[in-house]
LORO-347242 format. One record per residue: residue number from 1; y, z, x of N, C-alpha, C in turn. Coordinates in Angstrom, 2 decimals, padded with zeros to 5 digits. Atoms other than C-alpha are relative to their C-alpha. Last residue first. Layout:
REM residues N
  pos     n_py     n_pz     n_px    ca_py    ca_pz    ca_px     c_py     c_pz     c_px
  NUM        Y        Z        X        Y        Z        X        Y        Z        X
...
REM end
This chain:
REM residues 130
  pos     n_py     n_pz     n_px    ca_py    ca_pz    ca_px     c_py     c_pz     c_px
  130   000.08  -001.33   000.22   077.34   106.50   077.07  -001.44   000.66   000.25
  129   001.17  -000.55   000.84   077.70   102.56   078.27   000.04   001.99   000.09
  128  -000.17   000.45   001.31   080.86   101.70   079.83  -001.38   000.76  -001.08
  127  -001.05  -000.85   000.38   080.33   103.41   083.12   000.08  -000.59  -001.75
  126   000.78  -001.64   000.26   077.01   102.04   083.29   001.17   000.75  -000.13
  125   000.76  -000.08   002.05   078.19   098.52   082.01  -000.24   001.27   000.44
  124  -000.94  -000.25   000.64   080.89   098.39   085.49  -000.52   001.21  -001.20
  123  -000.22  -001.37   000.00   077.64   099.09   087.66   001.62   000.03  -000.91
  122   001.66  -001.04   000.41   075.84   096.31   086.22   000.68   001.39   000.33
  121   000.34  -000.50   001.23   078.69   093.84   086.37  -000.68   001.27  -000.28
  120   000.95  -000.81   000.67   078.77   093.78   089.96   000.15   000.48  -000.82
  119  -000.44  -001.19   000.62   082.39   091.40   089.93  -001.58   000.70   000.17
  118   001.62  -000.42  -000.44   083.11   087.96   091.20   000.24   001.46   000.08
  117   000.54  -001.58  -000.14   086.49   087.22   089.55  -001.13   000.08  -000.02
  116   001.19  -000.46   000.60   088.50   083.89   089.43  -000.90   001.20   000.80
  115   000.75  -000.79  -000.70   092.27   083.26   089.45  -001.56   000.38  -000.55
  114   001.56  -000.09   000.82   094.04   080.55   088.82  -000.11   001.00   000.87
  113   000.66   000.63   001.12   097.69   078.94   089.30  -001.38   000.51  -000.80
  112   000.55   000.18   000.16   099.63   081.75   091.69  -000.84  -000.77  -001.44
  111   000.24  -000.61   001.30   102.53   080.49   092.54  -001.15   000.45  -000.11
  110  -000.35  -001.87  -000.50   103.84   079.55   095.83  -000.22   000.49  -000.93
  109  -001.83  -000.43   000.19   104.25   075.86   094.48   000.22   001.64   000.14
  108  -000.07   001.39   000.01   099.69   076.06   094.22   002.10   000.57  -000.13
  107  -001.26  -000.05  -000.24   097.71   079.09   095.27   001.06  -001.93  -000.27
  106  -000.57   001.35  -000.08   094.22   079.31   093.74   001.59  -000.07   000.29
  105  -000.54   000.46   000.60   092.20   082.47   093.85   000.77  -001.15   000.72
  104  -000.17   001.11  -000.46   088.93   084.25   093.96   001.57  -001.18  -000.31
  103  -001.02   000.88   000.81   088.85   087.21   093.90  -000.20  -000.64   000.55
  102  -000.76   000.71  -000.44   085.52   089.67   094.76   000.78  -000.97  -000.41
  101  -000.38   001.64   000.51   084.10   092.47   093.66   000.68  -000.99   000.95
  100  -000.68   001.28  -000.61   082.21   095.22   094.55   000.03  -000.75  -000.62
   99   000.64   001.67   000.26   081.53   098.29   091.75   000.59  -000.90   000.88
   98  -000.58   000.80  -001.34   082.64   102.03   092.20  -001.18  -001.34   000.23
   97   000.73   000.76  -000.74   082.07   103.94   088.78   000.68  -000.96   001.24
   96  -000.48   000.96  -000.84   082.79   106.89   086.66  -000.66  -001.06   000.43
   95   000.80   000.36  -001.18   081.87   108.21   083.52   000.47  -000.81   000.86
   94   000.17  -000.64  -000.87   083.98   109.84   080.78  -000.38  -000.14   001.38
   93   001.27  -000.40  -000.38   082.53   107.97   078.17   000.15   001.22   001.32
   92   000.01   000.04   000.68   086.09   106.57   076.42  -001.64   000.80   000.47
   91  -000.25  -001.32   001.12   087.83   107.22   079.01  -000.72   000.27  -000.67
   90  -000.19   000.39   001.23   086.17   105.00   081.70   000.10   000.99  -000.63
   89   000.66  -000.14   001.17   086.62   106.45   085.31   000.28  -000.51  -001.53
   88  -000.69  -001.10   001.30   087.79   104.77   088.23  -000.80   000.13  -001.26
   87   000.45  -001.94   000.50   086.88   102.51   091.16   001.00   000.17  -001.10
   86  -000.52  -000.75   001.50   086.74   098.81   091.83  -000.12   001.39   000.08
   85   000.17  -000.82   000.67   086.23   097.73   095.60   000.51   000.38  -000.64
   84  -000.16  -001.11   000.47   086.78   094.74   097.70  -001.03   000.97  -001.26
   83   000.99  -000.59   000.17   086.92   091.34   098.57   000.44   001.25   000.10
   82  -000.19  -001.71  -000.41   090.28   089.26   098.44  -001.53   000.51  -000.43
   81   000.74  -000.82   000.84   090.05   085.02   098.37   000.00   001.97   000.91
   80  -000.19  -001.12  -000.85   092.84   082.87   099.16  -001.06   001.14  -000.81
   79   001.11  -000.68   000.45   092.84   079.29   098.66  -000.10   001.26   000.65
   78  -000.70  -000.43   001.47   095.73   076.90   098.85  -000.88   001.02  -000.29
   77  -001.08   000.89   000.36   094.83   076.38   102.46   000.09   000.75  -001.53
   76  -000.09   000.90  -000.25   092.09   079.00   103.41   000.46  -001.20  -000.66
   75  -000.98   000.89   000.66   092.63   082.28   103.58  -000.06  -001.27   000.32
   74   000.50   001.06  -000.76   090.25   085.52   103.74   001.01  -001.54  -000.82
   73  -000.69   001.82   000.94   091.25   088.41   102.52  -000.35  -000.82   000.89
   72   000.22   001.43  -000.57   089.02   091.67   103.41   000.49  -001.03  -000.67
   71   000.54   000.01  -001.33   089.06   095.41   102.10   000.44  -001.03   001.06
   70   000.00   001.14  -000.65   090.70   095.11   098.90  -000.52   000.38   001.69
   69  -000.63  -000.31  -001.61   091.17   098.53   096.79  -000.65  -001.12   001.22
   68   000.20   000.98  -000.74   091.25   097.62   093.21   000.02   000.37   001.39
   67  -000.28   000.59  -001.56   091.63   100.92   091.41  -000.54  -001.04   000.77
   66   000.26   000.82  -000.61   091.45   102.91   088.29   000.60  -001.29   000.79
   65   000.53   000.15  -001.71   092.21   106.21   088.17  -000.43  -001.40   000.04
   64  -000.65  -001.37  -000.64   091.88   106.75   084.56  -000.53  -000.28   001.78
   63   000.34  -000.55  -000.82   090.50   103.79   082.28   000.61   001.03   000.39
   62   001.82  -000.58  -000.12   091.13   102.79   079.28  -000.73   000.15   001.04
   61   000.25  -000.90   001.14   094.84   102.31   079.26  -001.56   000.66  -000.30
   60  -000.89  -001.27  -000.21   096.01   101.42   082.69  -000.34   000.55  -001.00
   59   000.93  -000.85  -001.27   092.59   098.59   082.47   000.94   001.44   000.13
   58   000.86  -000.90   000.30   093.81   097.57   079.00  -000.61   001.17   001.12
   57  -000.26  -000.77   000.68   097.15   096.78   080.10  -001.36   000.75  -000.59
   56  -000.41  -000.93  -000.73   095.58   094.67   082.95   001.24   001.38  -001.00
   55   001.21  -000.27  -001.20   093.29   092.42   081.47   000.70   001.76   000.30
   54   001.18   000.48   000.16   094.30   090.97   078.07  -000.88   000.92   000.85
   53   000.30  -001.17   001.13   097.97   092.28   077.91  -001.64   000.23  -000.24
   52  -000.61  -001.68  -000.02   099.08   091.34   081.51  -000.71   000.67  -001.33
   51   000.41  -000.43  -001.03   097.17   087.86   081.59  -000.01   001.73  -000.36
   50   001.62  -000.08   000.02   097.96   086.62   078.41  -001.04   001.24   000.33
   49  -000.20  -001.05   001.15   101.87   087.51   078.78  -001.42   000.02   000.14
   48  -000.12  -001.29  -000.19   101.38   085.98   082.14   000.14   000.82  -001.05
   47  -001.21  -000.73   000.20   099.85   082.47   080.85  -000.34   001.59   000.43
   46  -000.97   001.04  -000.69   096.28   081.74   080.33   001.25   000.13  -000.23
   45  -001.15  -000.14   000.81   093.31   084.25   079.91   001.41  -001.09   001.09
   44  -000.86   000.38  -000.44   089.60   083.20   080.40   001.98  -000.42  -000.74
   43  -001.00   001.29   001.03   087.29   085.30   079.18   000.62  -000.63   001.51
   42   000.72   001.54  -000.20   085.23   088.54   080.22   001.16  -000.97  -000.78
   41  -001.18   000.43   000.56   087.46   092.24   079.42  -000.18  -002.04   000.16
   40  -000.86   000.10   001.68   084.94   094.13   079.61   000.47  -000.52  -000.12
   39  -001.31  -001.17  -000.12   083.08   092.89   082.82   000.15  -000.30  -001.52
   38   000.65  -000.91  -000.54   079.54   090.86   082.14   001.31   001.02  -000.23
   37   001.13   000.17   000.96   080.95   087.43   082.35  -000.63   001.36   000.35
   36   001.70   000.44   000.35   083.63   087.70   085.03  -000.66   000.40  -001.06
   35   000.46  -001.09  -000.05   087.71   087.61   084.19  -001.62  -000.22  -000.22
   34   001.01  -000.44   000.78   089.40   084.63   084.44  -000.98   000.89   000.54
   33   000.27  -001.27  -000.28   093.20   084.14   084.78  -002.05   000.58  -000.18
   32   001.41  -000.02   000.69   094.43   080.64   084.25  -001.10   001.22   000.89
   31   001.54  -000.64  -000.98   097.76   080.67   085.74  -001.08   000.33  -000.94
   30   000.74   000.47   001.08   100.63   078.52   082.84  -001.78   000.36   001.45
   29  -000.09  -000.22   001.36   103.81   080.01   083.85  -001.27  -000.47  -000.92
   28  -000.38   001.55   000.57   102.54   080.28   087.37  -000.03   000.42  -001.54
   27   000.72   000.93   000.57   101.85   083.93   088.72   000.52  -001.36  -001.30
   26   001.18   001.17  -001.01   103.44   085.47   091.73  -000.21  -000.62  -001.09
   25  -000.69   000.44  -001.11   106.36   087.77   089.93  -000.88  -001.28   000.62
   24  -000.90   000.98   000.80   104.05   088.83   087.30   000.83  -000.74   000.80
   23   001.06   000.99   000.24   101.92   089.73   090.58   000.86  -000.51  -001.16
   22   000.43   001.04  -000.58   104.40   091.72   092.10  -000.98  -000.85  -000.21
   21  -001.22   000.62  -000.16   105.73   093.66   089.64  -000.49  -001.16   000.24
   20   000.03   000.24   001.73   102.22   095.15   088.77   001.16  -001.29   000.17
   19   001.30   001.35   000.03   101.37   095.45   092.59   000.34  -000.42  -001.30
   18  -000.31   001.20  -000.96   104.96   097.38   092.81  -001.17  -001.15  -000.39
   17  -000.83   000.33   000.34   104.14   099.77   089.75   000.60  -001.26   000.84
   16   000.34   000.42   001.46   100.49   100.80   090.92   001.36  -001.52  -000.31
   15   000.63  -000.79   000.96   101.87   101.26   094.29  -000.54  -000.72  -001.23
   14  -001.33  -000.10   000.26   101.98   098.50   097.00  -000.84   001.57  -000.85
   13  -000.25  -000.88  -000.95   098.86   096.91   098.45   001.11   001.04   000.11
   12   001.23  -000.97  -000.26   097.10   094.63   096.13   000.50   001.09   000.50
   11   000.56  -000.05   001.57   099.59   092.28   094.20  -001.16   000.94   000.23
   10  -001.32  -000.64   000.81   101.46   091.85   097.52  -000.24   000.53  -001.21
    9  -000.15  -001.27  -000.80   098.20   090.75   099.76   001.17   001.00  -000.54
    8   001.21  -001.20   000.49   097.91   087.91   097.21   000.39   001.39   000.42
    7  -000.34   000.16   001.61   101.76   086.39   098.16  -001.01   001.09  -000.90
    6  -000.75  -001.42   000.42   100.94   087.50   101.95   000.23   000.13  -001.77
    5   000.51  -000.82  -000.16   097.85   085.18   102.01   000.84   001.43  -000.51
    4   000.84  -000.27   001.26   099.58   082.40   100.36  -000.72   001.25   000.27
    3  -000.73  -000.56   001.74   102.44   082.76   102.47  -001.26   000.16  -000.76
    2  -000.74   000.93   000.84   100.15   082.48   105.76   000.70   000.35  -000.97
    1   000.02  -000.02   001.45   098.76   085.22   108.06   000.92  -001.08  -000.54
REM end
């Protein structure tokens, strides 16, 4: 395993509160964060304030239980991509769902600079939808 591998692997594997740490901790003052076309929260967010309030404050707030759980990293030079599984239920409908995704991201000065998100949309929207 390389730094860049463990750097990701730190932002996945901890509790809630550690992976949280540990990724403000990892990401470049100016990481370009983007979320797939299709998911709620679609865009591209830049900077860690961005990041944190855009993506991942909504996800502790409108969801319940939900969970990244990473299967497979794969690492090659500045490039480290995590595959996996979403789970948890949307509040606002009640309904659950378990959707593969996969990261894609960019390691640059031990930081992370970018991250991009391959996602099965389709089973996010059925939790979303009522």
């Amino acid at each position: 395993m390389g730094a860049n591998l463990d750097l990701i692997r730190g932002t996945y594997e901890g509790s809630s509160e550690d992976n949280g740490r540990n990724l403000l901790a990892a990401l470049a003052p100016d990481a370009q964060w983007t979320e797939a076309e299709g998911f709620p929260y679609a865009g591209t967010y830049v900077g860690p304030d961005a990041i944190i309030a855009g993506v991942f404050k909504r996800l502790g707030t409108e969801w319940t239980g939900y969970r990244a759980d990473v299967h497979t990293y794969l690492e090659d030079g500045d490039r480290v991509a995590a595959f996996g599984v979403y789970s948890g239920s949307y509040n606002a409908t009640g309904k659950s769902m378990r959707a593969v995704f996969a990261h894609l991201y960019t390691v640059k000065d031990g930081k992370i600079a970018t991250m991009n998100q391959y996602v099965d949309t389709h089973m996010v929207q059925q939790a979303l939808n009522p």
